[in-house]
C-alpha positions as CSV (number, residue, x, y, z in Angstrom):
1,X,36.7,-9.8,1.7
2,X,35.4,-6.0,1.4
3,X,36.8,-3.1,2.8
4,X,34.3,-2.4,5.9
5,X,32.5,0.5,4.2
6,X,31.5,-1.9,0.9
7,X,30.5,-4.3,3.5
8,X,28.6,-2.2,5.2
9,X,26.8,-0.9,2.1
10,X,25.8,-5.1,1.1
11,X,24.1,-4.9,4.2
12,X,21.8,-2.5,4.1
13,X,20.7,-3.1,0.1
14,X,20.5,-6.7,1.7
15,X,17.6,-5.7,4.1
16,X,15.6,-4.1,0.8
17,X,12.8,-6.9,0.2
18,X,13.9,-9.2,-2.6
19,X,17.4,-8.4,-2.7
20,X,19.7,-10.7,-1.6
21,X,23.6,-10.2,-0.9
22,X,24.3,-10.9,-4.2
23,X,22.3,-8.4,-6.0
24,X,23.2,-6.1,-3.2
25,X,27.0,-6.2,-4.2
26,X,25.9,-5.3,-7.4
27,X,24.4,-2.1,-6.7
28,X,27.1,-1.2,-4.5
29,X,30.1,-2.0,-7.0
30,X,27.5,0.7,-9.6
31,X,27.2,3.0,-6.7
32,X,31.3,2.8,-7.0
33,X,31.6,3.8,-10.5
34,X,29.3,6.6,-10.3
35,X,30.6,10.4,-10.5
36,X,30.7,11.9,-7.1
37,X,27.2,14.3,-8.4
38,X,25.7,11.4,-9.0
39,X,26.2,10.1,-5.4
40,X,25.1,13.5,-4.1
41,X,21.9,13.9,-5.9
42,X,21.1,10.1,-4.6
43,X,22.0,10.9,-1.3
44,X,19.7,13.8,-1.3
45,X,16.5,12.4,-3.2
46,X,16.8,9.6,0.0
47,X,16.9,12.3,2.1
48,X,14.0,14.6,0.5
49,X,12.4,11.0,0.8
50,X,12.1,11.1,4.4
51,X,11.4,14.9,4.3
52,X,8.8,15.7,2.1
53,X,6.6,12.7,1.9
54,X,3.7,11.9,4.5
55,X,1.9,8.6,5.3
56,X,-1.8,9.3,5.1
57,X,-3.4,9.5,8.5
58,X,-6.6,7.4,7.2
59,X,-5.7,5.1,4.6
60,X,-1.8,5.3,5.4
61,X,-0.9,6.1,1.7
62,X,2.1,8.2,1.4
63,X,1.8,11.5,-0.4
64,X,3.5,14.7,-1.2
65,X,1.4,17.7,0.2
66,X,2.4,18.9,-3.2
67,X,0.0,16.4,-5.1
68,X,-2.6,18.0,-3.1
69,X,-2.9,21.4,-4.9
70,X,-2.1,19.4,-8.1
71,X,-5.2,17.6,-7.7
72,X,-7.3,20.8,-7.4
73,X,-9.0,19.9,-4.3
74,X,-9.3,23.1,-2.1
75,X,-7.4,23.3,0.0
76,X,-8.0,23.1,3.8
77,X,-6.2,25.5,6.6
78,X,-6.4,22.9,9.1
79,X,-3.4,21.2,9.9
80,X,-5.0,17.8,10.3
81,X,-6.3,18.0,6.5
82,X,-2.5,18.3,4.9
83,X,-1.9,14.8,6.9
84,X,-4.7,13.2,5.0
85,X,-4.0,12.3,1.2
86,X,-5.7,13.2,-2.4
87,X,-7.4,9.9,-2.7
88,X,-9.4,10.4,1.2
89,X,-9.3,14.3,0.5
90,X,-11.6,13.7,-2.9
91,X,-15.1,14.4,-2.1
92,X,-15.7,12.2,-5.6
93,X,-14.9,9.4,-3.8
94,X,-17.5,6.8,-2.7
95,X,-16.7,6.5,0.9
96,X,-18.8,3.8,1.8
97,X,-16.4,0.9,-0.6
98,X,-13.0,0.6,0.9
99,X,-10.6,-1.4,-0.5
100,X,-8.3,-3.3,1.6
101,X,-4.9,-3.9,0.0
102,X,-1.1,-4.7,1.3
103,X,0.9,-2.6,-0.3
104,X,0.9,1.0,-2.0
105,X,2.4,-0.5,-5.4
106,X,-1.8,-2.5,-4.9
107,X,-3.3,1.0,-4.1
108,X,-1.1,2.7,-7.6
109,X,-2.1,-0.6,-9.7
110,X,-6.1,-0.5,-9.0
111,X,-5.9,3.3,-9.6
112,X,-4.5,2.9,-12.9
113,X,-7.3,0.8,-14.3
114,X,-9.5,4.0,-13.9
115,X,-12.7,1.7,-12.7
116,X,-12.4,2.0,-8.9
117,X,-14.0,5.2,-7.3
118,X,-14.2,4.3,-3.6
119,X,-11.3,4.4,-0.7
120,X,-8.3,2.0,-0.1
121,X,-6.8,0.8,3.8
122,X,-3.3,-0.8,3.3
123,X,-3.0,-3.0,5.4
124,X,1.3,-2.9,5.0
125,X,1.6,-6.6,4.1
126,X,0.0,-10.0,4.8
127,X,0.0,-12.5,7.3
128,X,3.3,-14.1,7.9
129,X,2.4,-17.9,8.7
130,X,5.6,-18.8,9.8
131,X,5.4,-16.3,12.5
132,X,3.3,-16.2,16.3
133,X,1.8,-12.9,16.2
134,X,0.3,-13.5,12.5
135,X,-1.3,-10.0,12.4
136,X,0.1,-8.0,14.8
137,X,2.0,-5.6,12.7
138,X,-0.6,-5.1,10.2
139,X,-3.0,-1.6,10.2
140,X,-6.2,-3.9,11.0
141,X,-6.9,-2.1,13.8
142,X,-6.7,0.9,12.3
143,X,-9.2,-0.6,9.8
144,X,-11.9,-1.9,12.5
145,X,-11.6,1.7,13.8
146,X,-11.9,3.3,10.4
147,X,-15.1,1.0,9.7
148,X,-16.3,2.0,13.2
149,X,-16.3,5.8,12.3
150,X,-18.0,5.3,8.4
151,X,-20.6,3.0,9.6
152,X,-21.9,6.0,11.5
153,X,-21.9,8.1,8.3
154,X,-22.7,5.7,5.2
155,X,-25.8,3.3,4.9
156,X,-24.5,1.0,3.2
157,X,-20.8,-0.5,3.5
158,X,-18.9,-3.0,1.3
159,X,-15.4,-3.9,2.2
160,X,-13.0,-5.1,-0.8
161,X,-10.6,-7.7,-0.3
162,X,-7.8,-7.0,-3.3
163,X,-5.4,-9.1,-1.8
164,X,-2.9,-11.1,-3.6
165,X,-4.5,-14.8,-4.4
166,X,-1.4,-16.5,-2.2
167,X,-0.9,-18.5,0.4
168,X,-0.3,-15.4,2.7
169,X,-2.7,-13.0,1.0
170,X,-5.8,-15.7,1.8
171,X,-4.9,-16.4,5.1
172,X,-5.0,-12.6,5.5
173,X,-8.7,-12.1,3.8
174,X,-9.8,-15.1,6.3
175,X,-8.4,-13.5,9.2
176,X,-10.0,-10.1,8.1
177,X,-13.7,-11.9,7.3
178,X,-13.6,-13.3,10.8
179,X,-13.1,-10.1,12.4
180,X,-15.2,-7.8,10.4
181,X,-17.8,-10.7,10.4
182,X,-19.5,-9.1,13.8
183,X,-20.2,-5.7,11.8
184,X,-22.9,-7.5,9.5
185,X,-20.7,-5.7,6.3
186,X,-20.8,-6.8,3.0
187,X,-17.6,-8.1,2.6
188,X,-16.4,-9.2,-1.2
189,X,-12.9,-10.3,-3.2
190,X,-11.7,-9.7,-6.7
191,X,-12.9,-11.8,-8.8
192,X,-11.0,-15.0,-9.7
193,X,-9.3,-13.4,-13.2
194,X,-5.8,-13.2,-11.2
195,X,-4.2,-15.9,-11.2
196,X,-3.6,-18.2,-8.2
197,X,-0.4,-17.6,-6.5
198,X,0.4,-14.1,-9.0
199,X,0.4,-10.3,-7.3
200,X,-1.6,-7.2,-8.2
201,X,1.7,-5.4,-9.0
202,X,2.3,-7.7,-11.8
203,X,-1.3,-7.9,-13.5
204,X,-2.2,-6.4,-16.2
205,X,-4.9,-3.7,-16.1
206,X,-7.4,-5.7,-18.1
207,X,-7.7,-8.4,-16.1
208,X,-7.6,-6.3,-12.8
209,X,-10.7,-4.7,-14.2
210,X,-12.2,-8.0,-14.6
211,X,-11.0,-8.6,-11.1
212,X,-12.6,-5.7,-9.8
213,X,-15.6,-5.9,-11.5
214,X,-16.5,-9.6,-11.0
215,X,-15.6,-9.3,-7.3
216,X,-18.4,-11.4,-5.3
């Protein structure tokens, strides 16, 4: 129906979680109408995209190294501290809570309510039920690891489990309790002000603070 080129465009914006072909022809029919700048300074935002932002090595948050001096945190000549983000970077933060979340939308969410002072792990999603290997693309390795190396450091440990109240995002906190259940942790949830089946991207930042706070 499409010249080849539209075509190929609808399929790519059709791979973009959420959007299906339909809203995918939209974008590309706007893409259409744009000036030709317009395309070009796209095009080279996706590109900078690629180039200038790093996944944290610890917590796998992406980050500009830019943010780093932004956030005043001295900083460090050694190559393996400008792969490590703000948030680990802060020697404010209480190292010994780690909150485990899915996404990096979670991670910007629970920073915005301003009463979390600990860590984050995301994990990159949630079990898929409807697939074999139910955890085998997730970071929990990286997270046993992680726990592994702090456990040596900090007395205490508490390990928070912000993820989604859904069908996927408690079959995930399940499958994380049963394998952090060998490290004798203290291992909590937010607290039931979310409501069942919503997302942390949608709440609102009271009753995320209620969340957090009333986490057991």
């Amino acid at each position: 129906m499409y010249p080849k080129v539209i075509q190929k465009l609808i399929n790519l914006f059709s791979n973009f979680p959420t959007i299906g072909p339909r809203t995918a022809t939209r974008f590309v029919f706007y893409l259409l109408k744009l000036p030709k700048e317009k395309l070009e300074e796209l095009s080279q935002v996706i590109l900078d995209l690629k180039k200038e932002i790093k996944i944290c090595k610890i917590c796998f948050n992406p980050f500009s190294p830019a943010q780093i001096l932004e956030s005043k945190i001295e900083a460090d000549k050694d190559k393996e501290k400008k792969e490590i983000c703000p948030i680990c970077q802060n020697p404010a933060r209480d190292r010994s809570k780690i909150c485990v979340i899915a996404n990096e939308t979670d991670l910007a969410k629970i920073e915005s309510t301003r009463k979390y002072n600990g860590v984050y792990h995301i994990l990159g999603g949630n079990i898929k039920l409807a697939k074999k290997n139910l955890a085998g693309f997730l970071k929990i390795k990286e997270l046993i690891k992680r726990i592994e190396q702090e456990r040596n450091k900090e007395k205490e440990m508490e390990i928070i489990l912000a993820l989604n109240p859904t069908t996927e995002g408690n079959a995930t906190s399940l499958y994380l309790e049963k394998e952090l259940k060998p490290f004798n942790i203290k291992i909590t949830r937010l607290g039931r002000g979310l409501p069942i089946g919503g997302e942390l991207e949608y709440a609102d930042e009271e009753t995320l603070s209620s969340s957090l706070e009333g986490r057991n």
